[in-house]
N, C-alpha and C positions, 0 to 999 in steps of 0.2 A: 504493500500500500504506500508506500512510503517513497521509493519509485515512482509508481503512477501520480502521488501529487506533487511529486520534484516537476515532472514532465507535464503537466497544466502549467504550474504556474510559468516554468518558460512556455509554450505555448500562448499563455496570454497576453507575458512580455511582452512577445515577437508582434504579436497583435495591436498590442498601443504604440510599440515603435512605427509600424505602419502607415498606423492613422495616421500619427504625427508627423509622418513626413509628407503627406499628402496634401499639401496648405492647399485652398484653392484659390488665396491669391498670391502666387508666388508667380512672379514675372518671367516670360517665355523669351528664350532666346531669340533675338531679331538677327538672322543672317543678312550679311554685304549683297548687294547686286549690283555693285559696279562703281566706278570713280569715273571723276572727270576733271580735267587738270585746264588752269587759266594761267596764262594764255597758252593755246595750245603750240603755237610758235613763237620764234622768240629771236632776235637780232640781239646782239650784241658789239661794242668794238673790243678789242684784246686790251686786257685787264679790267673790265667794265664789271660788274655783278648784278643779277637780278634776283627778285625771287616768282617761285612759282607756286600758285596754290591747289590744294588738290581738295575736291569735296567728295565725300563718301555717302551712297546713295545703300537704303533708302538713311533718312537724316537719322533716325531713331536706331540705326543700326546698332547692336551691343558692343559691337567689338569696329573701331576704327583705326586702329593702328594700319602704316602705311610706311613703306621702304622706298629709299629712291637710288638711283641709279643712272648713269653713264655709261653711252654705248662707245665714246672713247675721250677717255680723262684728259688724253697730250691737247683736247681741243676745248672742252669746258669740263668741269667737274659741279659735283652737287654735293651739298652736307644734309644730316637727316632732319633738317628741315625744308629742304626745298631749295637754300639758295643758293643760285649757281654763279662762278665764275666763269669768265672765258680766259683759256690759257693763251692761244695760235688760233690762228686763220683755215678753218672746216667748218664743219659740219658737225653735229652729235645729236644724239635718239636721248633726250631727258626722259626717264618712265618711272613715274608710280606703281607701287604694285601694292594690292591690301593683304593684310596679314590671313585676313577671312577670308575666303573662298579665292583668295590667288587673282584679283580681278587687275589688268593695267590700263594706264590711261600713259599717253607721250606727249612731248612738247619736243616738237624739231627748233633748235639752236643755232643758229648761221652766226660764227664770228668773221667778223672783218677787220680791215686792217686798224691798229689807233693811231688815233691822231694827236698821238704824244711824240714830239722832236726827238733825234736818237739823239744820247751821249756820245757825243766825238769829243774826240781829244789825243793828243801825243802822251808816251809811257814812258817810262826808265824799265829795265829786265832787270827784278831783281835777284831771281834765280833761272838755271835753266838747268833741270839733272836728272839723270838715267835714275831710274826704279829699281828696276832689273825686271829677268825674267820670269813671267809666271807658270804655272803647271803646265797651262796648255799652249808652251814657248811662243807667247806674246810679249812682245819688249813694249815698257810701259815707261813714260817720260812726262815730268814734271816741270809745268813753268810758270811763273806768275812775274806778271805785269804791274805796274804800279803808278799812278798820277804822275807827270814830269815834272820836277823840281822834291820830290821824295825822297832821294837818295843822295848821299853824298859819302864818295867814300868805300861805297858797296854796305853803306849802312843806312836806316831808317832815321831820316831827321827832320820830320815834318809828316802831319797828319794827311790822310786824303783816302783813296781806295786804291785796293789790290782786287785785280784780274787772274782767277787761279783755275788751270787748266790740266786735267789730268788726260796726257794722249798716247794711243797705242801705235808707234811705228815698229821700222828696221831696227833689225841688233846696234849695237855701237860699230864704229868703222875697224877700232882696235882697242886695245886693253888699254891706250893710255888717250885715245881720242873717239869721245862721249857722243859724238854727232853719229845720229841715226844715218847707214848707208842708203843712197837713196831716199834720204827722209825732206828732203824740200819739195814743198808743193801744196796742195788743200788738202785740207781735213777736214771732213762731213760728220756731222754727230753720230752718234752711236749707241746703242745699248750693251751691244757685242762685245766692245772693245776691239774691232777688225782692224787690220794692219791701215794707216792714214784717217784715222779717226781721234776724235776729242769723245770722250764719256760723258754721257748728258743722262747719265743714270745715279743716283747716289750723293750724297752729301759730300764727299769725295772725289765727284766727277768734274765739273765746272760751277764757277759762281763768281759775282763779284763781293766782295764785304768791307767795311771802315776800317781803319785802322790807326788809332789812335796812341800817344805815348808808348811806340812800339808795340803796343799789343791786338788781336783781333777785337772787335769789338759789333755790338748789335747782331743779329740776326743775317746770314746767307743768303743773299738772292740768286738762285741756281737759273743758269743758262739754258737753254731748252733746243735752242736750234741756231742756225749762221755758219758760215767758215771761217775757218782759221787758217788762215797763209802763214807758212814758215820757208822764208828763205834765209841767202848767206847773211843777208845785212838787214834783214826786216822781216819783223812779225806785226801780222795785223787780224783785227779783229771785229767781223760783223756779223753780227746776229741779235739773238732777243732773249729777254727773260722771261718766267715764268710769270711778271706782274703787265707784260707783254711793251717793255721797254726796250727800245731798239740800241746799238752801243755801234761806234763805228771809231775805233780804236786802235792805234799803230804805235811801233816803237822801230827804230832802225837805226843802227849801230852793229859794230862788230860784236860779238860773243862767243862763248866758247860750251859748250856744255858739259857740265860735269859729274863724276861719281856719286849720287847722293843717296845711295844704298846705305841704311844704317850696319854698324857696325855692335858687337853685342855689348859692348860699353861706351854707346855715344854720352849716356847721363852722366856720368862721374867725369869730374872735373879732372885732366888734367896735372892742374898746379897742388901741389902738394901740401897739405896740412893736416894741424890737429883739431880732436873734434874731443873735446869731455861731457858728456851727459848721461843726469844720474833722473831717473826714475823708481819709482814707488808702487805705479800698476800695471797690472800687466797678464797675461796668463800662461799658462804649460796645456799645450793638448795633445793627449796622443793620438800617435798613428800608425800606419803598418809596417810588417816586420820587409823590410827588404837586405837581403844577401846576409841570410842572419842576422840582423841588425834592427831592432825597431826605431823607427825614429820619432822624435817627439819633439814637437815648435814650440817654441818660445816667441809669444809675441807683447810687446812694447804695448801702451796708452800710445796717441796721437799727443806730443807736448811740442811746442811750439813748431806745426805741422808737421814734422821730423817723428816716424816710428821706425823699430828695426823688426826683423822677422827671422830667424835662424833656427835654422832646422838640426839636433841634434840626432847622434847617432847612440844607444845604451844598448845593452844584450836584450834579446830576443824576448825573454822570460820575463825583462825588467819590468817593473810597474808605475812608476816614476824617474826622474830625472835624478838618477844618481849623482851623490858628492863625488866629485873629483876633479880630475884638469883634463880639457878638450882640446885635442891641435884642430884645427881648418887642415883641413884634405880633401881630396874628392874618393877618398876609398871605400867609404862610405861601411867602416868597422866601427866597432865597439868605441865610444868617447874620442870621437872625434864630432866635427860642425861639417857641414857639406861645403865646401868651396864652391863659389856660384860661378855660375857659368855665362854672367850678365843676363841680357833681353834676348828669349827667342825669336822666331820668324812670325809670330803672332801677335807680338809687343808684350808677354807676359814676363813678368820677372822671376830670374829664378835664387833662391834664395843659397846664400844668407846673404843678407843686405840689411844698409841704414837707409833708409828714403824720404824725398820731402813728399807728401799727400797734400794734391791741393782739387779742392771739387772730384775726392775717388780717385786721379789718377796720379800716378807719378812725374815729379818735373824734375830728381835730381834724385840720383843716387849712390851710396859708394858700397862696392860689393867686397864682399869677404874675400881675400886670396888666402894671408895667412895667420899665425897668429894662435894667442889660446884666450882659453874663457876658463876663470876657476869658478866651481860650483859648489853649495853648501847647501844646509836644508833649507836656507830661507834670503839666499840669495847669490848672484852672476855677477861677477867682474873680467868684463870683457879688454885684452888689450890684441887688438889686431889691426894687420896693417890692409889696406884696400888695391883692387887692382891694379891704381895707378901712384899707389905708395904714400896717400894719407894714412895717421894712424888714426884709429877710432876708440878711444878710455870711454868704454859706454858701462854703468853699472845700474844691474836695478834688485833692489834689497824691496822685498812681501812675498806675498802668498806662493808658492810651489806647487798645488794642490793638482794634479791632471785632469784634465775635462776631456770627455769626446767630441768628435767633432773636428768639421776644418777650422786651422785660424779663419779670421774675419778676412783679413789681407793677406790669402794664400789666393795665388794666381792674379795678382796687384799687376795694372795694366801701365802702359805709356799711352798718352790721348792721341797723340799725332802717331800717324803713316807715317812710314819708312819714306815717303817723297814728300814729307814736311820738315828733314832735316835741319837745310841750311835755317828755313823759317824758325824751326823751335829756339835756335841760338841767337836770331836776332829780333824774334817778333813775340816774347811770352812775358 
């Protein structure tokens, strides 16, 4: 019996839950039957904006959410609300589509030319220098242009803009002359990066920007289309931007172009000195056991933007950071520090290093060659000398304690390309 009135009273449950959900004034889904978009065509001039509106039928619809789209961006583009710019000179399909039942509506976009004056003007060259080769042996060459009266010296001494072009030609002529063989002549934009082309893809491809107090400054106007002439005694430049500004821009003079392939210690200065800094925080993390060895980083607080990162080597089995004395080697055994290797092909650092961190990335660093670090339970006194023969007295007395986990600043980047060389030494 007891059963049987377990089994009613759910059965009754089940039964008021029923009712309950049966309201009958609970409001009935109204599906989409379609959009319609104003104005349905649309003129523009390059760089111009408009917006476009869309109404979703019927008005009571439940659901009007609505997506817009470009049938091709290089000529106007749309944000998710309808308004569009015109980038170049086409044509483009603007279309709405509703999120309910998939309905679209389009507005055809004609841009034409604008009737904005181009930027002319004569340059100074303030770099011109081979990349080098990529995977799929394309030779890639860097140059940037700069307002005439900017340079003095081969150096930035006055405000104005830089013209900076990343272009795919010929190998160099020889190891010790940088000039693309066969490389005078036009250059057509590219996505590809094709042999006799400027890259018009990429934050990295072309742009013009300010440049102020020696350093980059404001937002990148990226280049979009024109050619670029390179011959023996002049480069010139016409074409457009993406805000659809025209530039009709030349420089002519001898030059020479040169090596500006980074090398794995462009950061570290040099001229030779000492560096003493003592810190307080900091952490120990470990990590994996390599060539019997596990290793375990040591990393620095960020104190007057300057952190270090050093990877040590302790037996396999260890559990922390044993006391004792470290040499810098790259043998990567028991209490030694890894001797870095500088900047890979990637621009990541490889450690052990002191580095200045400015906005995440690296502007200066001096890396460990050799040298020892003594160790205790509760703290590192580092004396080692750096690749190019600063010594570095760096100490930091706290905590010991191992954490899992990557340091914060494992795999700490360089911001500039390996074909922002000469730039990064004179323009940061």
């Amino acid at each position: 019996m007891k059963k049987v009135f377990n089994l009613s009273l759910l059965m009754a449950a089940l039964v008021m839950i029923g009712f309950a959900s049966c309201k009958p004034n609970e409001p009935k889904n109204v599906g989409v039957t379609g959009v319609t978009v104003s104005p349905t065509t649309l003129q523009l001039k390059v760089g111009a904006t408009s917006k476009i509106t869309a109404t979703v039928a019927p008005n009571n619809a439940t659901n009007k959410k609505v997506t817009w789209a470009s049938s091709n961006t290089k000529v106007a583009t749309v944000d998710a609300s309808g308004n569009v710019k015109a980038i170049a000179v086409g044509t483009a399909d603007i279309t709405v589509t509703t999120e309910d039942g998939k309905k679209p509506a389009t507005c055809k976009v004609t841009v034409t030319e604008s009737n904005t004056p181009p930027v002319k003007g004569k340059c100074d060259l303030f770099f011109f220098v081979y990349v080098g080769k990529t995977q799929d042996s394309k030779h890639l060459y860097q140059l940037l242009l700069v307002d005439q009266g900017m340079l003095k010296d081969g150096k930035i001494v006055k405000n104005g803009k830089g013209y900076s072009f990343l272009i795919s030609s010929n190998e160099p002529t020889s190891d010790t002359d940088f000039t693309p063989k066969s490389g005078y002549g036009t250059y057509k934009a590219s996505e590809n990066a094709d042999v006799m082309t400027w890259i018009n893809s990429g934050e990295a491809g072309a742009f013009v920007r300010d440049i102020e107090d020696n350093k980059w400054v404001g937002q990148k106007t990226l280049f979009v289309s024109g050619d670029l002439v390179i011959e023996a005694n002049k480069i010139a430049f016409k074409g457009e931007d993406d805000n659809g500004t025209k530039y009709d821009i030349v420089f002519e003079g001898s030059y020479k172009v040169k090596d500006g392939r980074r090398t794995p210690f462009d950061l570290e200065p040099k001229e030779k000195t000492t560096i003493n800094m003592s810190y307080d925080k900091g952490s120990v993390t470990m990590g994996k056991v390599i060539k019997d060895s596990k290793v375990i980083f040591f990393q620095s607080e960020i104190k007057d933007s300057w952190l270090m990162l050093v990877a040590f080597f302790v037996g396999k089995d260890d559990t922390k950071l044993t006391p004792g004395i470290y040499n810098v080697t790259d043998n990567m055994q028991k209490n030694t520090i890894y001797k870095s290797t500088g900047v890979d092909n990637e621009g990541k650092l490889d450690p052990s290093f002191y580095a200045k961190i400015e906005n995440q990335y690296v502007t200066q660093a001096y890396f460990f060659d050799n040298g020892t670090a003594a160790v205790t339970d509760n703290k590192i006194e580092f004396n080692v000398t750096s690749h190019f023969g600063s010594t570095l007295k760096l100490t930091y007395t706290g905590d010991m304690t191992p954490k899992q986990g990557a340091p914060a600043y494992l795999g700490l980047k360089v911001k500039e390309t390996a074909n922002r060389a000469d730039l990064i030494k004179a323009i940061r």
